[in-house]
N, C-alpha and C positions, 0 to 999 in steps of 0.2 A: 289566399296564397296561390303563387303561380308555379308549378312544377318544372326545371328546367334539367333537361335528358345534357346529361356529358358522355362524346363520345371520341375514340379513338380518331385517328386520320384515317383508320381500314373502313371507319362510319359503323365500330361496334359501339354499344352504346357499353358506359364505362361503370359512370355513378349514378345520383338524380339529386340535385338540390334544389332548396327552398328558395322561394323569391317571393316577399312582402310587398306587397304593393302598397304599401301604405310610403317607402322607401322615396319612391316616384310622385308621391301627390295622393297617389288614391285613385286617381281618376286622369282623363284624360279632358285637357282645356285646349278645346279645338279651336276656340277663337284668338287665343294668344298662341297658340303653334300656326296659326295661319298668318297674324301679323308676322311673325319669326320668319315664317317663308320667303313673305313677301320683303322682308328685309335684306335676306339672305340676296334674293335674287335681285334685289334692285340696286346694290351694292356690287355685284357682280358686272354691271352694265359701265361702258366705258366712259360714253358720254361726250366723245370728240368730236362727232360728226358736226360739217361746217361751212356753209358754202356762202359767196361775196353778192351782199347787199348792193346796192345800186352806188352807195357812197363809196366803196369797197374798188370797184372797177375802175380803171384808167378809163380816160378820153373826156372831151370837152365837155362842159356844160349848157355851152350854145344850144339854142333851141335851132335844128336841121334846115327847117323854111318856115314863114309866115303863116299867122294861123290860116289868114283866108284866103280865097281868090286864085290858087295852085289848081285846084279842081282833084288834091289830092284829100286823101285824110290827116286828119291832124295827126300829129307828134309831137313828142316835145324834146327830149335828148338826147345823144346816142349811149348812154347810161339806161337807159328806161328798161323794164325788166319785158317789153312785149316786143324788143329787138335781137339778133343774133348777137352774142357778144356782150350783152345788156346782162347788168346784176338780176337776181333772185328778187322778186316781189319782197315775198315773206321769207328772209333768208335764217337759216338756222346757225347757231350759234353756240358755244360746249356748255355742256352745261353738267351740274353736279346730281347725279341722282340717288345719292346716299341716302340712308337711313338709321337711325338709329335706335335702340331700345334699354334701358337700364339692365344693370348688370342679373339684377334678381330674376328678372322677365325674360332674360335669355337661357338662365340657368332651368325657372318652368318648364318654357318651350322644351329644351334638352329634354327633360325627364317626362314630359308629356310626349312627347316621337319615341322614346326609349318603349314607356309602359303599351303603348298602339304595338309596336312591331312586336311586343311581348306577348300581349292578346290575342294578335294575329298567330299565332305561332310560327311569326317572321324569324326568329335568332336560336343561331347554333352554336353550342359551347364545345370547343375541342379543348381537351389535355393539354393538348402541346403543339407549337407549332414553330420546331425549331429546323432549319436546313443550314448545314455544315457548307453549304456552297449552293450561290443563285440556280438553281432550278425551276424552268418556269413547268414544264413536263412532269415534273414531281408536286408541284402546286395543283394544277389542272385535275393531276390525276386526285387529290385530293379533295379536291371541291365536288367532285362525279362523285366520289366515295361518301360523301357525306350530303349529297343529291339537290346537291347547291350549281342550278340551270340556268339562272339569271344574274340582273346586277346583284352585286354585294359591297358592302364596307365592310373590312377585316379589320376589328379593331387590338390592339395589344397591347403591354402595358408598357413598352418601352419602345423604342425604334429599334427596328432588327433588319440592318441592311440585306441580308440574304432573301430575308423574308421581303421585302421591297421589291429587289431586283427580281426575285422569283413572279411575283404578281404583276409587274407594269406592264406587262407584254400581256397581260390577259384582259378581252374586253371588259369594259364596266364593272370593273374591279380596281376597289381603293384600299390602301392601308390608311390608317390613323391610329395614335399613340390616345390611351383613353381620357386623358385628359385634355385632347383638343375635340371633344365631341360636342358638336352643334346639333340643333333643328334642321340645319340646313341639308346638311349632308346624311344625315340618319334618313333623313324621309325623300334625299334625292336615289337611294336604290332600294331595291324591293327586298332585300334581305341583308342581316348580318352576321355575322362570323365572329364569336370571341372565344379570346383564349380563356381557358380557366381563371387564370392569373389575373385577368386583364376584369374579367367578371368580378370573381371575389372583390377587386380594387373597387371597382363600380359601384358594386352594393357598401362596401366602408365609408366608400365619400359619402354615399346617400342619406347614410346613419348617420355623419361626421352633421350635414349640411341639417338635418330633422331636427 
């Protein structure tokens, strides 16, 4: 069992609940949260990049001059990729750099970056984290109070526009709703932030999925 501290936004600590790890897997499977990553991240990649082959470029296909007898070096088109103006040798081309993984194997992944940042004593559960109006100065101040210096992902149980608008202006700070949580993004910051609500949901689903 892993002990998890709830504490106020003043960063008093509030309650302490329980966290089974048997909820997450038990353990952590670092070779499938490493495929996850690498999914994650090469899914991310755009894939446009493109530049004109030799057949691709305007202009004749006439060979310039004769092979021999000019006293020059050979050539052959004004297409050729070893002239100004000349196509790419090896020209690139878009290409798809997807990835995929079954739906089971993604939900692993999830709970194997959950239970690491658990272990690590990576994740902070607040009470509550409601603002009556965007305050990013009210956020900030909240994240020093409960001694969160680095990246974070705040996750919550629902979308809370205030809550949003308060964090987008804060570096390396992401909101997510808890049921969009990945591999990807759990283990792209070094820490994470949940609400009570958003936790207790986490651990339900975990029980729901066992």
């Amino acid at each position: 069992m892993i002990d998890v501290v709830v504490y106020n936004r003043e960063g008093q600590e509030v309650e302490s609940l329980k966290l089974d790890e048997s909820i997450f897997g038990g353990y952590v499977r670092y070779p499938l949260l490493k495929q996850a990553i690498v999914m994650y991240h090469a899914n991310r990649r755009v894939g446009t990049a493109s530049t004109k082959s030799r057949g691709m470029v305007a202009g004749s296909t006439r060979k310039l001059f004769r092979q021999k007898g000019t006293g020059n070096a050979r050539v052959g088109n004004r297409r050729t990729g070893k002239r100004v103006g000349g196509g790419v040798t090896f020209a690139k081309t878009g290409r798809d750099f997807g990835r995929a993984m079954p739906k089971n194997q993604r939900r692993l992944a999830r709970d194997s970056a959950l239970l690491a940042k658990f272990k690590a004593g990576n994740v902070v559960v607040v009470n509550e984290l409601n603002f009556e109006a965007p305050k990013t100065r009210d956020f900030a101040e909240m994240l020093s109070n409960l001694k969160i210096n680095r990246s974070c992902l705040v996750t919550v149980n629902e979308h809370d526009e205030n809550l949003y608008k308060s964090a987008r202006n804060v570096p390396k700070v992401d909101v997510l709703v808890v049921a969009d949580l990945n591999a990807g993004d759990i283990c792209n910051r070094q820490k994470m932030l949940f609400t009570k609500e958003a936790f207790l949901s986490l651990i339900n689903r975990g029980s729901e999925g066992n």
